[in-house]
C-alpha positions, 0 to 999 in steps of 0.5 A, a space after each residue: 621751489 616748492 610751497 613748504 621751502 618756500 615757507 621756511 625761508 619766508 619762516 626766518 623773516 620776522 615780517 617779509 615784502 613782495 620783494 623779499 618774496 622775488 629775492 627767494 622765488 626770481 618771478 615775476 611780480 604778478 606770479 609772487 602777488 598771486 602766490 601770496 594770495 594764495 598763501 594767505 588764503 590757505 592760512 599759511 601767512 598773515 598780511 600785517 598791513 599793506 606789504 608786509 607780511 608774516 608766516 608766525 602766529 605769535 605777535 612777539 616774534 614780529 610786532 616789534 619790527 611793525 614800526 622801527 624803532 619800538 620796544 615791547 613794554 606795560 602789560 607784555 613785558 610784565 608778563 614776559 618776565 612773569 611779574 604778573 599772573 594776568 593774562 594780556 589781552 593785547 601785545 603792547 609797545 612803545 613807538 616814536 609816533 602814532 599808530 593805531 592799534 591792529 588786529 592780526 588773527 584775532 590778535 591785538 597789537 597796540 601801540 603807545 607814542 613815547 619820546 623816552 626811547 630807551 631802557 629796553 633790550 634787544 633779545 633773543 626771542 625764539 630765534 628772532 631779535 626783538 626788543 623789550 623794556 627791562 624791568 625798571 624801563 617797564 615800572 617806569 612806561 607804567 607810571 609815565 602812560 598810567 596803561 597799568 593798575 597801580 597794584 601792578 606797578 608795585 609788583 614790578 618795583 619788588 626786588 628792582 634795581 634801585 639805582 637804575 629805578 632812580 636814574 630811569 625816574 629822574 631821567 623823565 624830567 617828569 615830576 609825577 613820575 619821580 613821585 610815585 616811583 620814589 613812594 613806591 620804592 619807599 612803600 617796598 622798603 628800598 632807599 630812595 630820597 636821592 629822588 627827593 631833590 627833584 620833586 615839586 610841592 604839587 600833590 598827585 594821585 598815585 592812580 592816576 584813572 581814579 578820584 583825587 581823594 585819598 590820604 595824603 603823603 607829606 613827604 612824596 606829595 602823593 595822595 594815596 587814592 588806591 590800596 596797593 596789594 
């Protein structure tokens, strides 16, 4: 088999092993080590951490499938569903469990540990089956791991889905959360006392990476410590 067949069946895989290498080539072992050496030194392929490996440049196509299960969510699904105009700097996703950040080709992949496994999609991504959070999942991983300014939380809850906003909040069983969704539903002009039933007397910053000083709302016991845009 030649190198650029080769290549575009190695090409339909988001991320590939050495035995998937074998399945294509029928070598042995020591022959498909050494074609993959040389692969990547010619920058055909990309090893993304021990054994696995990728012949695409783009993180959205591969890096949801690094650890299983994982969804893409905060500032790449913000940015998929064109909420934001900024431009990441990292590709993000939710995870079951602790993974330090990678870098692939200058590309960085970070990784955020969650227990609140849903709210995201499969999709079709270029071809390829991928996962990101919808868009009410993206507000809510925002508010949950404070990884995203406050200003572009609220961009996110514009025009959402109010009833799944309010299931997705209540569904944390985080009191934090259920405030600041339910003050930012209301600061957007959208109904959202059902969520005032499951709230404490406690007060919470609404940035939560700035001083706790700022206005206080009586109704959502949130102190407004940020000017929201």
């Amino acid at each position: 088999m030649n190198k650029i067949d080769l290549l575009k069946r190695l090409g339909t895989y988001p991320l590939f092993t050495l035995n998937d290498v074998a399945k294509i080539t029928q070598k042995k072992p020591e022959y498909n080590r050494l074609l993959l050496y040389r692969l990547m030194k010619e920058s055909h392929i990309q090893r993304i951490e021990k054994g696995r490996y990728t012949t695409h440049k783009d993180p959205l196509i591969y890096a949801s499938h690094i650890i299983t299960p994982s969804y893409f969510s905060l500032w790449t699904s913000l940015r998929y569903y064109n909420i934001t105009t900024q431009l990441p700097v990292m590709t993000m996703l939710m995870t079951v469990k602790n993974k330090k950040q990678i870098n692939i080709g200058g590309e960085i992949i970070a990784f955020t540990k969650t227990k609140h496994m849903w709210g995201y999609d499969k999709i079709n991504y270029n071809g390829f089956e991928v996962f990101m959070a919808d868009k009410e999942k993206t507000v809510i991983d925002g508010l949950l791991t404070m990884k995203l300014p406050v200003d572009e939380i609220n961009n996110a809850v514009i025009e959402r889905d109010t009833q799944k906003l309010i299931s997705y909040a209540i569904k944390t069983g985080n009191k934090s959360v259920i405030k600041k969704t339910g003050y930012l539903m209301e600061y957007n002009n959208m109904t959202a006392d059902k969520l005032l039933r499951e709230i404490d007397e406690n007060y919470v910053p609404l940035d939560g990476n700035r001083p706790k000083k700022g206005v206080k709302n009586k109704k959502w016991r949130i102190i407004v410590n940020t000017v929201l845009g």
